[in-house]
N, CA, C and O atoms as CSV, one atom per row, in Angstrom:
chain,resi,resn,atom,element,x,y,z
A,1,UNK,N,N,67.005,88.644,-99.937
A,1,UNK,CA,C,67.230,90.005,-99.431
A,1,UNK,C,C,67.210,90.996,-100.597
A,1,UNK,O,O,66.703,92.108,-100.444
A,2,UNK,N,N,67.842,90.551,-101.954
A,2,UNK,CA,C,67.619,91.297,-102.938
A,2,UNK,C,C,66.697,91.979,-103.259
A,2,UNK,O,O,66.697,93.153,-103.629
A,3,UNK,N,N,65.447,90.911,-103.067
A,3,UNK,CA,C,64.230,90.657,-103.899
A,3,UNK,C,C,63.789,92.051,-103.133
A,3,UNK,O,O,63.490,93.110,-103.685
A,4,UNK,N,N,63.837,91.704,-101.348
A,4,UNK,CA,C,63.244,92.931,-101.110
A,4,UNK,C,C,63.651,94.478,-100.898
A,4,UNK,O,O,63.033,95.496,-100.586
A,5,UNK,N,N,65.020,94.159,-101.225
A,5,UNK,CA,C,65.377,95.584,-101.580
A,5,UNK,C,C,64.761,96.300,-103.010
A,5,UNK,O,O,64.448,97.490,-103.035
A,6,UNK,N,N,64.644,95.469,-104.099
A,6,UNK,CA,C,63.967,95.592,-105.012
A,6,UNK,C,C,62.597,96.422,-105.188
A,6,UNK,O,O,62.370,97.423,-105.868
A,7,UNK,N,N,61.385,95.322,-103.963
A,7,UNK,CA,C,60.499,95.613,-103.666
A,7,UNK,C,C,59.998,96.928,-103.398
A,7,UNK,O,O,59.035,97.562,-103.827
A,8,UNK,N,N,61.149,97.230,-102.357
A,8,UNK,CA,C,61.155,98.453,-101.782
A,8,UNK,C,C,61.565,99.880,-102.383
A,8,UNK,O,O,61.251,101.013,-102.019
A,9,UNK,N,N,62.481,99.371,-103.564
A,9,UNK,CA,C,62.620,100.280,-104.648
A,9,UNK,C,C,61.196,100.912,-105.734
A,9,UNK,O,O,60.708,101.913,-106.257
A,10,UNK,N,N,61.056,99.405,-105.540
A,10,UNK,CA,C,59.789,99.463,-106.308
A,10,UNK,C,C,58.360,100.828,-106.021
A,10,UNK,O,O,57.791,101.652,-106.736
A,11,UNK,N,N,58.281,100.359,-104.399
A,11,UNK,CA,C,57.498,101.339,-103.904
A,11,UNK,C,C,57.934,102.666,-103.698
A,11,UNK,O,O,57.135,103.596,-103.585
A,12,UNK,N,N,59.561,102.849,-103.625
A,12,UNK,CA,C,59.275,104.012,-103.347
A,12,UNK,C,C,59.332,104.732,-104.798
A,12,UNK,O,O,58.858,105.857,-104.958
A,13,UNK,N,N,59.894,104.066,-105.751
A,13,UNK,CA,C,59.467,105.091,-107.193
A,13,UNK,C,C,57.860,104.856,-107.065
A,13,UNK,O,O,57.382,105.916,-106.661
A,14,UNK,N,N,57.070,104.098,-107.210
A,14,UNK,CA,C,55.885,104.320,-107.263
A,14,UNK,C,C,55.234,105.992,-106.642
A,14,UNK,O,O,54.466,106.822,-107.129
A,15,UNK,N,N,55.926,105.913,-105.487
A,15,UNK,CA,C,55.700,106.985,-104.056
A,15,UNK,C,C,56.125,108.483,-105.025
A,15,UNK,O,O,55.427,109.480,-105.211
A,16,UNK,N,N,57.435,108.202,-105.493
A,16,UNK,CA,C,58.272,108.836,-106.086
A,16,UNK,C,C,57.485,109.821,-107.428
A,16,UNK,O,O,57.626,111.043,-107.482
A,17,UNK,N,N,56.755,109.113,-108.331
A,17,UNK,CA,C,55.391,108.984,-109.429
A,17,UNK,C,C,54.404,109.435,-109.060
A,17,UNK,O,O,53.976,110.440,-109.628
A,18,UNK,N,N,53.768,108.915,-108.092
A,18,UNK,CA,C,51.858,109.372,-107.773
A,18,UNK,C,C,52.117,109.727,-106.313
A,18,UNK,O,O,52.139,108.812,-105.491
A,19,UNK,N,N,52.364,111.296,-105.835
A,19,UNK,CA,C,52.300,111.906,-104.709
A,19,UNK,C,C,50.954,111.724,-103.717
A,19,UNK,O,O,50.753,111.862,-102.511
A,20,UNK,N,N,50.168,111.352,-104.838
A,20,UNK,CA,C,48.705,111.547,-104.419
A,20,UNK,C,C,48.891,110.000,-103.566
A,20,UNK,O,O,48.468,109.830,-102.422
A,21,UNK,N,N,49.391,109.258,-104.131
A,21,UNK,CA,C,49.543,107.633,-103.202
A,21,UNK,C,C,50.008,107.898,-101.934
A,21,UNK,O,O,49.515,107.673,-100.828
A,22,UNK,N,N,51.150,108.471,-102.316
A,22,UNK,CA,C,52.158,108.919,-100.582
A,22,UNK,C,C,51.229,109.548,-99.988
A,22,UNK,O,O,50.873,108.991,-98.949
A,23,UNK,N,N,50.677,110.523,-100.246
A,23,UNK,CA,C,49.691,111.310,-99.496
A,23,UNK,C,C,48.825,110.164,-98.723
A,23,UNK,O,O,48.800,110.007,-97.503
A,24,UNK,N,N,48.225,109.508,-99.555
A,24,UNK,CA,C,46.888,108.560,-98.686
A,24,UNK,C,C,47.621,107.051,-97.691
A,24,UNK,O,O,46.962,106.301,-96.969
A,25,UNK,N,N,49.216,106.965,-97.980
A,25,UNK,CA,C,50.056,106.215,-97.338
A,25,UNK,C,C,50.068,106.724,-95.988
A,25,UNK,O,O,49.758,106.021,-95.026
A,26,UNK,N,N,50.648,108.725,-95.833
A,26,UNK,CA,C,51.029,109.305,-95.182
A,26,UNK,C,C,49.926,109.428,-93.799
A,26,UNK,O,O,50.218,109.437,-92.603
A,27,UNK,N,N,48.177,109.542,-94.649
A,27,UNK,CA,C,47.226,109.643,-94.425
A,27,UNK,C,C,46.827,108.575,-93.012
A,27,UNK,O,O,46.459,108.723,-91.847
A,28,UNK,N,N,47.268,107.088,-94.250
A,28,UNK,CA,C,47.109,105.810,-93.592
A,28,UNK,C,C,47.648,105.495,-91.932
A,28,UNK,O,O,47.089,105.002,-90.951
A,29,UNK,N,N,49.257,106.150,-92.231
A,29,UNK,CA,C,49.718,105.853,-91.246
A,29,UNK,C,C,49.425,106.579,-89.899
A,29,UNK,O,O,49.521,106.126,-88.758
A,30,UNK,N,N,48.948,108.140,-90.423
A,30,UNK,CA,C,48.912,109.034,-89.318
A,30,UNK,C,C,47.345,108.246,-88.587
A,30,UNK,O,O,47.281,107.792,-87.444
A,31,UNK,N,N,46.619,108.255,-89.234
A,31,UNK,CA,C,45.227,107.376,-88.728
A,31,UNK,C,C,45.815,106.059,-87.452
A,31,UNK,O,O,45.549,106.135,-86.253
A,32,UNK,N,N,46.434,105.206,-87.938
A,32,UNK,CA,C,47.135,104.061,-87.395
A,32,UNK,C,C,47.639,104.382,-86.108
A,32,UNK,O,O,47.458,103.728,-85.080
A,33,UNK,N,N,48.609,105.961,-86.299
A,33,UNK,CA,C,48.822,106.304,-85.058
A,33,UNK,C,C,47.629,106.900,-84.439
A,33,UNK,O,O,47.715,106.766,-83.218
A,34,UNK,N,N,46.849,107.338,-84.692
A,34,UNK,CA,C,46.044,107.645,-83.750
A,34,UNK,C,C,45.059,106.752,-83.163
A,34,UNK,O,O,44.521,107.084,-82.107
A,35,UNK,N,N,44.683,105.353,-83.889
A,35,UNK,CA,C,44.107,104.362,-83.431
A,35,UNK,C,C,44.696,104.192,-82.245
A,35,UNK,O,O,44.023,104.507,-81.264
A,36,UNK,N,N,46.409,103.534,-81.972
A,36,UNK,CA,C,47.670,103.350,-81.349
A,36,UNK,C,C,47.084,104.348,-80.131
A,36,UNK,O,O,46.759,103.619,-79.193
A,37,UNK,N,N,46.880,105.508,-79.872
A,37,UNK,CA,C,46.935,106.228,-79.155
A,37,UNK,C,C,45.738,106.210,-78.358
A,37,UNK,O,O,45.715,106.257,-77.128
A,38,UNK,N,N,44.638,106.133,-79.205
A,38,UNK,CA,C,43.321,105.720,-78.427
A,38,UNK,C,C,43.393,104.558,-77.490
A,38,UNK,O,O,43.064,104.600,-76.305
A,39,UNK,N,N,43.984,103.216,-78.313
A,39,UNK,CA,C,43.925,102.041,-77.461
A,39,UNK,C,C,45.318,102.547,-76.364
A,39,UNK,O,O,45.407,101.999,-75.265
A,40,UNK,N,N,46.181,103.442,-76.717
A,40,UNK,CA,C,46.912,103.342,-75.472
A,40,UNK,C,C,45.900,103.673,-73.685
A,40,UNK,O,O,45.643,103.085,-72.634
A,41,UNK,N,N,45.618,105.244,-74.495
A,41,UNK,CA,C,44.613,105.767,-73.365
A,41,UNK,C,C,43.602,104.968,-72.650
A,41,UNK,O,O,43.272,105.124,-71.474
A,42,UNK,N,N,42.989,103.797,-73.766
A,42,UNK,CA,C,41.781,102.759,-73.169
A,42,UNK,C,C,42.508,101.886,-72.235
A,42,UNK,O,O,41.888,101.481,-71.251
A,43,UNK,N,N,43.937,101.481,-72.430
A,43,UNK,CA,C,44.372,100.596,-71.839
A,43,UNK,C,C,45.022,101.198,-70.638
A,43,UNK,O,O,45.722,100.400,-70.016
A,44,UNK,N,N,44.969,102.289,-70.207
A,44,UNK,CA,C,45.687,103.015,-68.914
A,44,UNK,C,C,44.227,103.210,-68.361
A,44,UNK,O,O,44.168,102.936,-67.162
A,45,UNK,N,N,43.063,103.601,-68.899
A,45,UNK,CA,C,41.945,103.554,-68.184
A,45,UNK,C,C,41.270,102.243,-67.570
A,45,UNK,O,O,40.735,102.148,-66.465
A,46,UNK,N,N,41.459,100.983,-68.812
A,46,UNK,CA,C,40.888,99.911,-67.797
A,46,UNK,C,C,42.260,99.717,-66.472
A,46,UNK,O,O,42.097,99.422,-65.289
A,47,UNK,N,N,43.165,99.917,-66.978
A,47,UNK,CA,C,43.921,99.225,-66.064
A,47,UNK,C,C,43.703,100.088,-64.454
A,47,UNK,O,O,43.477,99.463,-63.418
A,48,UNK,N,N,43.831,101.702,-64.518
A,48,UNK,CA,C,43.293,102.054,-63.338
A,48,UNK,C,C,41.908,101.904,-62.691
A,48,UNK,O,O,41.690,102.218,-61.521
A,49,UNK,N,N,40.646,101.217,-63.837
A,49,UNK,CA,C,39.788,100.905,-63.058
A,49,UNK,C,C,39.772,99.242,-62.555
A,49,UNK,O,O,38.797,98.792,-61.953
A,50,UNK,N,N,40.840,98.492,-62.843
A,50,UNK,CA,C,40.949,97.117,-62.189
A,50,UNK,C,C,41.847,97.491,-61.104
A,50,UNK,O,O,41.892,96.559,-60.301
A,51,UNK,N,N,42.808,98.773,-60.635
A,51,UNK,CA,C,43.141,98.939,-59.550
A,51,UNK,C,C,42.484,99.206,-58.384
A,51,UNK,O,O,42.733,98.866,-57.227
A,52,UNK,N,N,41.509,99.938,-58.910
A,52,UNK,CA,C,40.409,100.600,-57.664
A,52,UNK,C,C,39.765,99.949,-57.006
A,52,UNK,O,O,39.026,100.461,-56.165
């Protein structure tokens, strides 16, 4: 548990150092959600066309 509190220290001074990283982290994740959001919408569309 240490180790990864450590870890996590680790990254966030990194984060903390090169803004430009957080940025393309921040980048990363917002993308991710919007993947998330596409497949939500695909998956409410097949599902109402296996109702019909």
């Amino acid at each position: 548990m240490a180790a990864k509190r450590n870890m996590s220290d680790r990254v966030s001074q990194m984060l903390y150092d090169k803004p430009g990283l957080d940025r393309s982290l921040r980048d990363m994740r917002n993308s991710m959600n919007e993947v998330n959001k596409i497949l939500d919408k695909t998956a409410k569309i097949t599902k109402k066309k296996k109702k019909g």
